[in-house]
C-alpha positions in Angstrom: 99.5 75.8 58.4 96.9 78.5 60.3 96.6 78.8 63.7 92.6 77.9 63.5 89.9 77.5 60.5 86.8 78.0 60.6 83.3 77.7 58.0 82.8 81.1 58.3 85.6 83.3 59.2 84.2 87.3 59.4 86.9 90.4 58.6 85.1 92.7 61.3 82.4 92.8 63.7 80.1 95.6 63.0 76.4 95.2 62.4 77.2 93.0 59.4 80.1 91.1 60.5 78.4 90.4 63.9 74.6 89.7 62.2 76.9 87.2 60.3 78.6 85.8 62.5 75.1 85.0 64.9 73.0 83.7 62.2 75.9 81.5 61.0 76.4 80.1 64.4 72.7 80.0 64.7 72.8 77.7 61.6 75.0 74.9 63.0 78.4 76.3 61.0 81.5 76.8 63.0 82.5 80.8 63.0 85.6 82.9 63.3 85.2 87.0 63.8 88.2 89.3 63.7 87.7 92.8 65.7 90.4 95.4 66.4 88.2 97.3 68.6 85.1 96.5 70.4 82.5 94.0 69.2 79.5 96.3 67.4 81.7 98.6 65.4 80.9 102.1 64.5 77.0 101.9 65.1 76.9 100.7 68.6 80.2 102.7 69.6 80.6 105.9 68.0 77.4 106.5 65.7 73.8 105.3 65.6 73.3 104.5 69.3 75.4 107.2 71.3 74.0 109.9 68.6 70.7 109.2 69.1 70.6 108.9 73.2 72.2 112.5 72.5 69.2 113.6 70.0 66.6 112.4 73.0 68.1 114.3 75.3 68.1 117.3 73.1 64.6 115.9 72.7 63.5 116.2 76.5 65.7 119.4 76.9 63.3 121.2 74.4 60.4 119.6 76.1 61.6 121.1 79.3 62.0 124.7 77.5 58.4 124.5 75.9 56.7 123.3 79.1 54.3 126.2 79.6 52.6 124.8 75.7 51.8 121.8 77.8 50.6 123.9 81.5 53.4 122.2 83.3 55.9 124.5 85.0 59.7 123.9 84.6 62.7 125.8 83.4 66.0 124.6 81.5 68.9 125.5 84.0 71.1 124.2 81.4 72.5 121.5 79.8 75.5 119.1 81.8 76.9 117.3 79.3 78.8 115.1 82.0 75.5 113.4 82.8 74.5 113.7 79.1 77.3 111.6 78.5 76.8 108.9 81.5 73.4 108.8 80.3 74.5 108.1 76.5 77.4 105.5 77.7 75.6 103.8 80.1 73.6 102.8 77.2 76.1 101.6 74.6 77.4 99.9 78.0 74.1 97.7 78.1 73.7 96.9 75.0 77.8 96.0 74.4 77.4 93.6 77.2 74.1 92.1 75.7 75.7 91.6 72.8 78.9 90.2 74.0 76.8 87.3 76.0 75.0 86.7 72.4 78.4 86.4 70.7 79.6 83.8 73.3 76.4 82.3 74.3 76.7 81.2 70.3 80.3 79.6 70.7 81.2 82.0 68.3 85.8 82.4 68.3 86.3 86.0 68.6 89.7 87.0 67.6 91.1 90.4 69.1 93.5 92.3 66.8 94.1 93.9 63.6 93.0 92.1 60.7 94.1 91.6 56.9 93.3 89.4 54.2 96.1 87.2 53.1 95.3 84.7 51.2 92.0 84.2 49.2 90.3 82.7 52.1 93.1 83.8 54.9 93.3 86.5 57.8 96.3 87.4 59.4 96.1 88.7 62.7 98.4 91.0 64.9 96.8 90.0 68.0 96.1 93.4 70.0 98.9 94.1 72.4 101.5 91.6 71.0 103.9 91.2 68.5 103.0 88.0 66.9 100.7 87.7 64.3 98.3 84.6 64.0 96.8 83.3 60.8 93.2 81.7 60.2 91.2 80.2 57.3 87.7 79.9 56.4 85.8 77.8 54.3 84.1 80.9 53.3 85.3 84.7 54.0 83.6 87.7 54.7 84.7 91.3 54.6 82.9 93.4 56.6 85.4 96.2 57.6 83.3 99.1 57.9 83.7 102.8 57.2 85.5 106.1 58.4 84.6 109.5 58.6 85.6 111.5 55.5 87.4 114.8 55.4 88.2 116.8 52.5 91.4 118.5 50.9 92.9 120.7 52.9 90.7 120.1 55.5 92.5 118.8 58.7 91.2 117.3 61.6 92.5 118.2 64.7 89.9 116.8 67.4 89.6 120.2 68.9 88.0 123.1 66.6 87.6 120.6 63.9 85.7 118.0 64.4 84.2 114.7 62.8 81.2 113.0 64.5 83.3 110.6 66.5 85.1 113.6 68.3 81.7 115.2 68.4 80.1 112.6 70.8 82.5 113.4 73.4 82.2 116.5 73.7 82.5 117.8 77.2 80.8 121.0 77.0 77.7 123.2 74.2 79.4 124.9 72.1 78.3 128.6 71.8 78.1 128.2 67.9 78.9 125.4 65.0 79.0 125.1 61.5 78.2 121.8 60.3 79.8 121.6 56.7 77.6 118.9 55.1 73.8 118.4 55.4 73.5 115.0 55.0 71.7 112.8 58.2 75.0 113.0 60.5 74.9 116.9 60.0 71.7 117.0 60.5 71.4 114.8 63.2 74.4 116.9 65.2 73.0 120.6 64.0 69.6 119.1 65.5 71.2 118.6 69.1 73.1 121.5 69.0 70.0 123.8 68.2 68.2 122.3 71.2 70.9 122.3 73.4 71.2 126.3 72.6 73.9 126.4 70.3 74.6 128.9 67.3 74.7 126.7 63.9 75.0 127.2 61.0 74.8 124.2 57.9 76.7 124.6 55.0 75.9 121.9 52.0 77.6 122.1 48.7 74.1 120.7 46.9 70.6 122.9 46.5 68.9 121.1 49.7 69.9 119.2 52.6 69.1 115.5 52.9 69.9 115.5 48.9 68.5 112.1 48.5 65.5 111.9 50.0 62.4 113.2 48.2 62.3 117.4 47.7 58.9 118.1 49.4 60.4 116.4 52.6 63.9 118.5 52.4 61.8 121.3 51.9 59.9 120.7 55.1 62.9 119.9 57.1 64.5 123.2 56.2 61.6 125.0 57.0 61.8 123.7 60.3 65.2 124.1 60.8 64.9 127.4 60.1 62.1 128.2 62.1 64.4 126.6 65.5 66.6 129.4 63.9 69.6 126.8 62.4 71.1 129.0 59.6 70.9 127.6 56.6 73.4 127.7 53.3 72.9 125.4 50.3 74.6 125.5 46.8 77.4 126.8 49.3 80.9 124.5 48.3 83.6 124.5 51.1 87.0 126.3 49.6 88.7 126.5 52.8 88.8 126.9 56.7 91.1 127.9 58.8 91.6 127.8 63.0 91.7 131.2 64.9 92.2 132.2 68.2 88.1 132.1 68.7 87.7 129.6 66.8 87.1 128.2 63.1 86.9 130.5 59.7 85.2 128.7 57.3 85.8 130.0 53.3 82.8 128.8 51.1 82.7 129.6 47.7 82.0 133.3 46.3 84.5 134.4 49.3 81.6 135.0 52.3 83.1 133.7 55.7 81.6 132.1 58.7 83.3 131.8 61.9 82.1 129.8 65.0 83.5 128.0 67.9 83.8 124.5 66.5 83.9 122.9 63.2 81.8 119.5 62.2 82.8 117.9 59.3 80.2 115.6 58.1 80.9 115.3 54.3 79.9 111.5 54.3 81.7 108.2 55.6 84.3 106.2 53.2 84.9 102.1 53.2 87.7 100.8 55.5 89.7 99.0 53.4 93.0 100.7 53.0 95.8 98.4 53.7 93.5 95.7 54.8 95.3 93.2 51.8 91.6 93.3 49.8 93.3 95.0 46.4 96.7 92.7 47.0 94.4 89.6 47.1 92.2 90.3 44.0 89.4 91.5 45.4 87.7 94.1 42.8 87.5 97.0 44.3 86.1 100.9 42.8 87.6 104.0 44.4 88.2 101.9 47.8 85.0 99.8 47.9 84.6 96.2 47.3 82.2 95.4 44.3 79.8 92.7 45.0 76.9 91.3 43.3 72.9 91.3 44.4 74.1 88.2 46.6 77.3 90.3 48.5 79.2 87.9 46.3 82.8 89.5 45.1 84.7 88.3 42.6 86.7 85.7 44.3 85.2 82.5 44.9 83.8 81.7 48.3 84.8 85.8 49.5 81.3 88.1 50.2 81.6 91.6 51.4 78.8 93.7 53.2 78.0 97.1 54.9 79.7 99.9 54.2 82.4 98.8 52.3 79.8 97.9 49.4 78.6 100.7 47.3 75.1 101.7 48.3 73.8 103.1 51.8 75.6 103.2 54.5 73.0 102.3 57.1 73.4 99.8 59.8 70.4 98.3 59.3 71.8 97.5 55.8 74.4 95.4 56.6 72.7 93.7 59.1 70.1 92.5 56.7 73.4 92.0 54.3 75.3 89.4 57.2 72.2 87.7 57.9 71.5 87.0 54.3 75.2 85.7 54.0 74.9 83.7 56.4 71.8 81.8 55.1 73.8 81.6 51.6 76.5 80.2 52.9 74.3 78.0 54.5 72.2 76.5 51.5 69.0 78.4 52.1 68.8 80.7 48.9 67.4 83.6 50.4 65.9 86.2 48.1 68.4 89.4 47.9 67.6 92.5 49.3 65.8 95.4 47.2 68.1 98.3 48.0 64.9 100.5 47.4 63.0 99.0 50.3 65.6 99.1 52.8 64.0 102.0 55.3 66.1 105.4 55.5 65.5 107.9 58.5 67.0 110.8 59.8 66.4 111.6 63.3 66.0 115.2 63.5 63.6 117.8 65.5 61.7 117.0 62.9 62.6 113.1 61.6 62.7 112.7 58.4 61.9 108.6 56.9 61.3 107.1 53.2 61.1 104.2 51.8 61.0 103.0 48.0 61.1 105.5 45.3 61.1 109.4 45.6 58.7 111.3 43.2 61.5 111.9 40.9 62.9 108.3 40.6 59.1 107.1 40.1 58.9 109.7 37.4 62.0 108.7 36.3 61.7 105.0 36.3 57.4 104.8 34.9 56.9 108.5 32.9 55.4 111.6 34.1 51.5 110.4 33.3 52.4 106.8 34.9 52.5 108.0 38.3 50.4 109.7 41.6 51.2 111.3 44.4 49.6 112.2 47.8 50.4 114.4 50.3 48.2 114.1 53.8 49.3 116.4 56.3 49.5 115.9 59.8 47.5 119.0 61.1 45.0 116.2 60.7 46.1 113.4 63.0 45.5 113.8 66.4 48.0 112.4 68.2 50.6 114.5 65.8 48.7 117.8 67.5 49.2 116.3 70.9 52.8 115.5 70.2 52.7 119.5 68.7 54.4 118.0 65.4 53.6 119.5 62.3 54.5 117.3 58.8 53.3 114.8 56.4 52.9 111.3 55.0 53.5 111.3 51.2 52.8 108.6 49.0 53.8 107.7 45.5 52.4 105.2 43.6 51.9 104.0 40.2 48.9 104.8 38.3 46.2 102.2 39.5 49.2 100.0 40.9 51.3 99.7 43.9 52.3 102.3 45.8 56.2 102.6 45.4 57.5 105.6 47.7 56.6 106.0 51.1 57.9 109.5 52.6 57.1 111.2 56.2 58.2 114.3 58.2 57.3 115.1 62.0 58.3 114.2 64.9 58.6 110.5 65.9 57.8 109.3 62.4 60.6 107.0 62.5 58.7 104.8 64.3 56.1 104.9 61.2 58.5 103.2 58.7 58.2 99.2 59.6 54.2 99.5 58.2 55.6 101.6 55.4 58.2 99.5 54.6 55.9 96.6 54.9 53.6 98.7 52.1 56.0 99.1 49.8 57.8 95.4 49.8 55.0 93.9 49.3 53.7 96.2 46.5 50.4 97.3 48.6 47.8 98.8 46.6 46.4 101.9 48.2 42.8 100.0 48.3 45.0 96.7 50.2 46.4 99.7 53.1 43.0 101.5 53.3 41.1 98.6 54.6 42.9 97.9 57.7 42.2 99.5 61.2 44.6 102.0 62.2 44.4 102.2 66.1 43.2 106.0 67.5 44.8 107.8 68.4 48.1 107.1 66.7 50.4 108.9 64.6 50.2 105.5 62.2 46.8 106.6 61.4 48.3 109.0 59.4 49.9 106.3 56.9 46.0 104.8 56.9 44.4 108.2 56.6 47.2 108.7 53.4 46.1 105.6 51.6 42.1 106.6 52.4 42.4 109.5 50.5 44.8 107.8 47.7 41.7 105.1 47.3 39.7 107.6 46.7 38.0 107.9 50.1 39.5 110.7 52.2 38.4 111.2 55.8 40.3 113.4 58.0 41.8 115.3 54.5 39.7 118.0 51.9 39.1 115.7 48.8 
């Protein structure tokens, strides 16, 4: 006996769980999603959303300190983080209630409480703020359970001087200086506001570059920039050890040097939520706490799919959306196609943003030979709305030799907002010639991405040939 079955019963509501959940329900099948917190998991809550209201205010605070570039007069008093933080809630706020009337506009169940898998398509429940526990069943399961913020060993997080990104989102008051110990996007993203805000920081990353995977050139570029907005820098630098003073945080890297700052970040990556959820009890396979699924999010268990971050790959939102939507139309009979993991658009919102899509110049090296691939690199000194945005970067293309372009890659300011035509370039194997031909509106930064695939067809116009 359970206490309700469903079609589709969803372990989590996240950005996967709950895309799952409203396509499902869109498609006419009955839907059950478990949540022990609040519907739109670590995205909407504590990471994409609140981090980037805090990276536009840092935005407009840096605006307001280089006003003079623009002839407007105004000074930076100083940063209130009380009304940074209204400002940054009140948006979560709107969009948690816009998504809560979606959920039950659809008739979707929600059930509130800790969820584990039981059974090979079962949930038990401890229903939040009771004693009892409730069990449900679905025709089909999905795990969606999300991810946590990683530490490392001998590393302990206290909330206070050491810090992970969810503790670093509330923070009540600029710290005078940070080190960031990773420089992947979260510690870029936080060194970015920080910077702006007036803070001493410093990022330590165990690899040669920050942003590891993206292509080189655009690391490059960001650490230029960085360094020019006067964020230390210190790659090929592996945490040993760090310990909490009086001031503040000692932090040990290897070869003995020690840096010391107010606060702590620790932003060494984000691990799957799946410890003591029943997954490994049930079955499931599972590699070094992730659930192994195939290009369909199909596990190994009959009728059991798992998407997001608990699913080896990128850990974007975006991601697992796309992954609960596809789900949902599988479950429902439609076939979809599955998702390239290549073309799923990556971007770093940083002063400046980093975005890619496809292949970097090494993979495409990698993946056709040396002689079987092209790049271009058109820089933005040449786009005017870039200059009246006072960005500097680029647009860098990669493309097979007299075939598609297969790696789209930008840097500046805003270029985030490039990546739907690039991703549309690169899914649908564009030829430089194919890109070329269209208008680009003036003046736009996405003239860049046209000006790009001008001079790759062999016609440049705002570039030297």
């Amino acid at each position: 006996m359970t206490d309700g079955e469903f079609d589709v019963l969803i372990l989590g509501a996240g950005s996967g769980g709950y895309a799952c959940a409203l396509r499902a329900a869109q498609l006419g099948l009955s839907v059950g999603l478990v949540e022990k917190g609040n519907l739109g998991g670590t995205c909407l809550h504590v990471g994409c959303i609140p981090t980037k209201a805090l990276l536009h205010a840092a935005e407009v605070a840096d605006l307001a300190r280089e006003s003079s570039t623009y002839g407007v007069t105004a000074t930076l008093e100083g940063i209130d983080m009380a009304g940074v933080n209204s400002y940054k809630d009140k948006v979560v706020a709107r969009l948690f209630k816009g998504l809560t009337g979606l959920i039950k506009g659809r008739g979707i169940t929600v059930i509130e409480g800790e969820g584990r898998m039981t059974g090979p398509h079962q949930v038990t429940v401890a229903p939040t703020g009771s004693a009892d526990e409730a069990t449900y069943a679905g025709k089909h399961l999905v795990l969606a359970s999300g991810s946590y913020s990683r530490s490392l060993p001998g590393l302990d997080i206290d909330g206070e001087r050491v810090l992970t990104s969810e503790h670093a989102i509330r923070l009540e008051r600029v710290p005078a200086s940070v080190v960031v110990l990773g420089g992947g996007v979260i510690g870029c993203e936080f060194a970015s506001v920080w910077a702006s805000f007036g803070s001493e920081v410093t990022i330590v990353e165990a690899l040669p570059r920050l942003l590891p995977p993206e292509d080189e050139a655009s690391s490059q570029a960001l650490e230029r920039a960085f360094r020019k907005r006067r964020i230390q820098i210190r790659t090929s630098a592996p945490f040993q050890s760090a310990k909490v003073t009086d001031e503040g945080v000692a932090v040990i890297v290897e070869g003995g040097d020690v840096i010391e700052a107010e606060l702590l970040l620790v932003a060494v990556g984000r691990g799957p939520s799946t410890d003591g959820l029943g997954y490994d009890e049930q079955g499931v396979a599972m590699e070094r706490g992730f659930v192994l699924a195939d290009e369909r999010c199909r596990t190994n268990l009959d009728g059991v799919y798992a998407v997001g971050d608990i699913v080896p790959g990128l850990q974007l939102a975006h991601r697992g959306f796309q992954q609960g939507i596809f789900v949902a139309e599988d479950i429902a009979g439609l076939d979809p196609s599955p998702i390239d993991e290549a073309g799923i658009p990556r971007v770093t919102y940083s002063h400046p943003e980093v975005a890619s899509v496809g292949l970097d110049e090494a993979a495409a090296r990698a993946a056709y030979g040396d002689d079987a691939v092209e790049t271009l690199t058109y820089d933005l000194g040449g786009n005017g709305k870039s200059q009246i945005l006072q960005t500097q970067g680029f647009v860098k293309l990669v493309r097979q030799k007299d075939g598609p372009v297969v790696g789209v890659h930008l840097v500046g300011d805003r270029v985030g907002e490039l990546i739907g035509e690039a991703q549309l370039i690169y899914n649908w194997e564009a030829y430089a010639e194919d890109v070329a031909s269209h208008v680009h509106a003036h003046p736009t930064q996405n003239e860049a991405l046209g000006e790009a695939h001008l001079a790759l067809a062999g016609k440049p116009l705002h570039a030297h040939s």
